[in-house]
N, C-alpha and C positions, 0 to 999 in steps of 0.2 A: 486666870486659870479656872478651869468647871469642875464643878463640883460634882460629879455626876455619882447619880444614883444607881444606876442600869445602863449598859452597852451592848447590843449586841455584836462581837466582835467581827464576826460571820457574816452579819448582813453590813458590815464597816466596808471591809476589804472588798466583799461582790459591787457594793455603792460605788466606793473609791475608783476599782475597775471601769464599772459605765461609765462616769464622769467620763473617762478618756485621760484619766491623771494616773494611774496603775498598771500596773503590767497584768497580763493572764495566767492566773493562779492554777495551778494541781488542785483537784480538788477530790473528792472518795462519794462514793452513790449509798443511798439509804431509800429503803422503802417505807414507807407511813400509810396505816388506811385509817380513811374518815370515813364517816357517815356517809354513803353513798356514792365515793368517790375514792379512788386507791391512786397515790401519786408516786411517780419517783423523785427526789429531791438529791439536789446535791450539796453539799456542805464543802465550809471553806476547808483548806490543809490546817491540821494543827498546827503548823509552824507559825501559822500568821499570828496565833497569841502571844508570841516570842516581843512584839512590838514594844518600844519603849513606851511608857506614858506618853511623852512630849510627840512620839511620833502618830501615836492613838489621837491626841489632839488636833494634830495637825489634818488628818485623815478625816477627821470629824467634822472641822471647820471647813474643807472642801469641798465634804458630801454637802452641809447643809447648804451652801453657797450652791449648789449642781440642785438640788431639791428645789431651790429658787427658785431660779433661773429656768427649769426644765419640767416642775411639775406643778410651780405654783399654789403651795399649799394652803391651804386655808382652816380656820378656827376648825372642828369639830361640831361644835353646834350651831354651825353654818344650814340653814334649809335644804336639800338636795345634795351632801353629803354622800356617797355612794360607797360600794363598796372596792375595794382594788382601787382605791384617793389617797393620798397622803397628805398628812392632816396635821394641825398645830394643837398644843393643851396646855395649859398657863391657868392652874387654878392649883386652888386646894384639894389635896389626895391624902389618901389612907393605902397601904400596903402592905402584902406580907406575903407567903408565902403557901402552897399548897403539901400534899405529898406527893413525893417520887413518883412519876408515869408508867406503867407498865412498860416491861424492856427497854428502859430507858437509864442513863445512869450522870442526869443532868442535875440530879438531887432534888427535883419535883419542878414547880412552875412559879412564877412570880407573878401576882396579882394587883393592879393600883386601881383605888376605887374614885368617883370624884364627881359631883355636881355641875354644871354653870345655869346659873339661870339668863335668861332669855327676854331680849328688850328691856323697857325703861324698871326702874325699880319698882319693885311692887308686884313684878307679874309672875304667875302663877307657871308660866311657861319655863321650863326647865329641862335640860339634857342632861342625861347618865352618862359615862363614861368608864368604860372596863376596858383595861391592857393587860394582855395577857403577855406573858414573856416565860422565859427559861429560868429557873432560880441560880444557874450556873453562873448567870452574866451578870449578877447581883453586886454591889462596890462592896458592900456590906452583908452582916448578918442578918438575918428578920427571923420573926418566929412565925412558925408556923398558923396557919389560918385554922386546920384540923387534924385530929391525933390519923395515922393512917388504922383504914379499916372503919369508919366513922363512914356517917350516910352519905354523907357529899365526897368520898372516895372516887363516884361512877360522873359526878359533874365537874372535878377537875381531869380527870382520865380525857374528857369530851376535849375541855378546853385546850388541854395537853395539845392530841391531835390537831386540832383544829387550827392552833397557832403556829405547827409543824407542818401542816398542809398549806400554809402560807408564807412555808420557804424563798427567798430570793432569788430560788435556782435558775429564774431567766432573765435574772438582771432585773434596774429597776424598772424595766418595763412588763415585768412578768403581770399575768394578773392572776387575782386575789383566785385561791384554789375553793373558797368558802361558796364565791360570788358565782362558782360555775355548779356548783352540789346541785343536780337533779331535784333532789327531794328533801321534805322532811323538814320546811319552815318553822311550822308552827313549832314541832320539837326545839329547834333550834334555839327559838326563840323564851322557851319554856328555860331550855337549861340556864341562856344565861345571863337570864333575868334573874333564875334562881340563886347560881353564882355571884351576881353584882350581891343581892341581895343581903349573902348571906358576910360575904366579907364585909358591907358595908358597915353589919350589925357589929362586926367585929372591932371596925376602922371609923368609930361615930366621928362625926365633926371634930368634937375636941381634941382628938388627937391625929386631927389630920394638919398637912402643910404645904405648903406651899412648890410646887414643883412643873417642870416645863420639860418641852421634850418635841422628836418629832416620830409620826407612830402612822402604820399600813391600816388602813380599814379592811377589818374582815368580816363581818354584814353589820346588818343594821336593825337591832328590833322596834320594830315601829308597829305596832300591830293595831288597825286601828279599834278606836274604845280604849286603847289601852296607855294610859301617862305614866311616866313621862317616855321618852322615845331614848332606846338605848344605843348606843355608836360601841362594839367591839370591835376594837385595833391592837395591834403587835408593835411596839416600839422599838425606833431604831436606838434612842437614845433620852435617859429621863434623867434630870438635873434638879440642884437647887436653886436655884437662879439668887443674883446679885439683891440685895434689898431696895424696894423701890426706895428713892430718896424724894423728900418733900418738895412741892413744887416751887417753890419759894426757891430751891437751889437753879431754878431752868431760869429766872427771871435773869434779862439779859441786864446786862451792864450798861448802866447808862451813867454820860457823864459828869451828871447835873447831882446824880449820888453821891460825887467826889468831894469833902468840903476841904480845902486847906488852909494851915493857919497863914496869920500877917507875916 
């Protein structure tokens, strides 16, 4: 059974649908503007939250199995990473939440912050990683990242949008609404860095853990001169995973181990 942290149930059912394993859903239209780009998105039926867990599960383990097979995911701090990629995260994170998005009544945004470093031990090379998600689709409670009305009010508002403009609404082969924006890089890349930044301060090492997941890239700030190189993505789904068990348990059975008496 998973333990999960975050599900987007929305982008579940649209997944499940591609696969070719779902039927086609009713769905209702929303407009969202970003930064330089005004979209229409379409969201699943509420009905589809009705799902039991065990059917959630089941929906979950088919998408990842279609995500295989179909998109071939890979680490995040993969070199040439792009944007509108689907991507794997298996490390230590920090989490929490933002406040409520303007016109919005999702209850604000859900934030996880997280490290990997980069080749053999020792190096200096290291990726950032920020998921931006819905706080609605949360398993759990979290507290908040900042009181509302606080200075970083205007860089989750940003975020809000942003992971809203990278709605599902074309299926999994929609691309990323981020990766098409005209204009306005460098901002981009300002906010949210400043974002990772500032939850990070919030979410230090020590109380971060261990969690995995599969998540949409929505750009990438890599600005050069600037380390370490950041990967924003939208998760479809964020867990705790199983505890690794010590290797001593993989060692195969051999027969010569077996001693019995006279």
């Amino acid at each position: 059974m998973r333990e999960l942290v975050y599900l987007s149930e929305q982008k579940l059912e649209y997944m499940f649908t591609g696969s070719g394993r779902g039927n086609s859903m009713p769905s209702i239209g929303a407009t969202v503007g970003v930064p330089g780009v005004t979209v229409t998105m379409a969201t699943a039926s509420p009905t589809a939250a009705s799902d039991s867990t065990a059917d959630m599960a089941r929906k979950l383990d088919e998408v990842i199995r279609f995500l295989g097979r179909d998109h071939r995911p890979v680490d995040f701090s993969t070199p040439g990473v792009r944007a509108g990629q689907w991507v794997l995260f298996d490390l230590p994170m920090g989490w929490g939440t933002g406040p409520e998005a303007t016109g919005t009544t999702s209850g604000g945004i859900a934030l996880f912050v997280g490290t990997a470093s980069n080749g053999a031990e020792g190096s200096d090379s290291v990726t950032d990683l920020l998921l931006c998600g819905t706080a609605g689709h949360l398993r759990h409670r979290a507290q908040a990242a900042s009181r509302p009305g606080s200075d970083t009010d205007s860089v989750y508002q940003y975020l809000a949008d942003l992971e809203a403009s990278a709605s599902v609404e074309n299926g999994p082969e929609g691309d990323s609404r981020a990766d098409r924006a005209p204009s306005g890089r460098d901002l981009d890349e300002d906010v949210v860095r400043n974002a990772f930044d500032v939850m990070s301060e919030r979410r230090p090492s020590s109380q971060r853990g261990r969690l995995r997941g599969h998540a949409r890239v929505l750009l990438i700030a890599d600005r050069e001169g600037r380390s370490p190189r950041l990967v924003v993505a939208t998760p479809l789904y964020v867990e705790n995973p199983p505890p690794r068990l010590p290797a001593r348990w993989f060692r195969p059975w051999r027969r010569r181990d077996v001693r019995t008496g006279a």
